[in-house]
N, C-alpha and C positions, 0 to 999 in steps of 0.2 A: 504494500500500500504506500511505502514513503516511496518505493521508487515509481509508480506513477503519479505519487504528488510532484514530486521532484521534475519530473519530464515536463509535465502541466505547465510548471512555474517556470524552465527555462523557455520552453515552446513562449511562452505569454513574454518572456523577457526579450525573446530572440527576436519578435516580429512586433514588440513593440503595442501589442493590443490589450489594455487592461481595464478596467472596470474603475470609471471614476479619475480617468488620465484623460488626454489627451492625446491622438494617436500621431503617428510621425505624419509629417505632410505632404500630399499625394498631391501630383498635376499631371491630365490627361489633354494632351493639347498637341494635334498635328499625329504621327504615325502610329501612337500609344493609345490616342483617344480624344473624344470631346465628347462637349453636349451635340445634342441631336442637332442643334440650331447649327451647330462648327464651331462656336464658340469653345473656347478651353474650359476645363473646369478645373478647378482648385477646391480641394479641402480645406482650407482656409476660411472658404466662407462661410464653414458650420460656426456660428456663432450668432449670438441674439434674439433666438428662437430655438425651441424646442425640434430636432429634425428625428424621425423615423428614416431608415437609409435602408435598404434593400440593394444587396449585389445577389445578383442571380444568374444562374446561369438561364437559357430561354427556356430549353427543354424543361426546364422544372417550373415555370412562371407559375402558374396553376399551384402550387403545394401547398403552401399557405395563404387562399384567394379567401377562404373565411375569415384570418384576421383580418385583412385588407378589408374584405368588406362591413367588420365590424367596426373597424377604425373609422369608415364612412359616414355610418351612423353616428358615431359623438360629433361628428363636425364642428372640428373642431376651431377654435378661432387662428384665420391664416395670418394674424397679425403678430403670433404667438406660434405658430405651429406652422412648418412644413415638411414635403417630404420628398427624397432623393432616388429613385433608382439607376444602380447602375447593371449594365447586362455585361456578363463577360463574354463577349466575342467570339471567344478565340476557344469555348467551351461547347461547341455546336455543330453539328453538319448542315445548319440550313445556310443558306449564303448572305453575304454581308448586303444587298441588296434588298433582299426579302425582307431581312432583320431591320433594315433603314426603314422600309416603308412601313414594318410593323412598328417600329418605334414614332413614327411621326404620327401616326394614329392615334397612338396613343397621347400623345401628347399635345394633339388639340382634343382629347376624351378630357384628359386632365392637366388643364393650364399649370395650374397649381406646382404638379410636380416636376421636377427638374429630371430631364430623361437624358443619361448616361451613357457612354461607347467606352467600352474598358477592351481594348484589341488587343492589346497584349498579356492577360492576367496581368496588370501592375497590380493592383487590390492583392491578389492571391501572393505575390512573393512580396510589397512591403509590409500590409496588415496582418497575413496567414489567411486569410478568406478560405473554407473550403472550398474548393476547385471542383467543377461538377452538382452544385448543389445551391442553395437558397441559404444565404444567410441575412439575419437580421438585426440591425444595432438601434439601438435610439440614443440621442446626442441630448446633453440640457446646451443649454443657451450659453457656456463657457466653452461649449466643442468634447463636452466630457463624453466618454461611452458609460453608459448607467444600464442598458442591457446588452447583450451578443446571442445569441444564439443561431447555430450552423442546422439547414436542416427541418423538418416539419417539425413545428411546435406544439405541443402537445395543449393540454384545454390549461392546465395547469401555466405552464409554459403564457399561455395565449391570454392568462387571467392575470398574470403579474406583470411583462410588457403591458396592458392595458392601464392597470392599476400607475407604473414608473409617469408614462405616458401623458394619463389626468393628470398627478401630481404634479411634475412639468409645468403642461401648458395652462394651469392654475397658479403657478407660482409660487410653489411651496416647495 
């Protein structure tokens, strides 16, 4: 048991992803990545708001579509709250074309969120992102990570991100 704690805690040291930090600072701009607009996108800008951040791979988009659509229902205030997806690219067989026009869809479906081109796994080798999978972080308004979870979330899982979430974008 210490020696999978042990692992945990360098893995979490190694890649820099911890609970309540800050995580190192990412920019996807030009061959690596941007927003869907071409615009660059920087980590940087997690700050001042409450952000939900989703890297997923596409194939998995669907795993967790019940929080997402749970999280719809609080709607929550966007003056206080928003949210990020980025898709990993480069974790897919369908072509970066198709990917393009599914992403632009989606983001005149939802102004709101900021839609993501991650071409190269950066996410996956500077954060540790599982690779092939859904993971989910939520950010407080400092850029802090307050939850992570790689993977379907369970109801549990799905009841304390909500819980982090309220608390958040209420200001407490």
């Amino acid at each position: 048991m210490k020696k999978v704690i042990g692992l945990l805690l360098l893995v979490s040291i190694v890649f820099g992803l911890q609970i309540n930090e800050v995580p190192k600072r990412v920019v996807l701009d030009g061959k690596n990545g941007s927003r869907v607009d071409g615009k660059a996108f920087d980590t940087a800008m997690i700050r001042g708001k409450t952000y939900l951040f989703v890297y997923s791979d596409p194939d998995k988009r669907e795993l967790n579509e019940k929080f997402f659509e749970l999280i719809q229902q609080k709607n929550f205030d966007r003056d206080r709250y928003n949210s990020i997806a980025v898709v990993n690219m480069a974790a897919t067989w369908m072509p970066n074309f198709l990917l393009q026009a599914i992403l632009k869809s989606k983001q005149k479906k939802y102004p709101h969120t900021i839609y993501v081109k991650d071409n190269e796994k950066v996410f996956v080798k500077e954060w540790g992102m599982a690779d092939n999978s859904q993971n989910i972080l939520i950010f407080d308004s400092k850029g802090r990570v307050r939850f992570f979870k790689s993977g379907k979330l369970t109801k549990k899982d799905q009841e304390k991100a909500l819980a982090i979430l309220q608390k958040l974008v209420n200001g407490k």
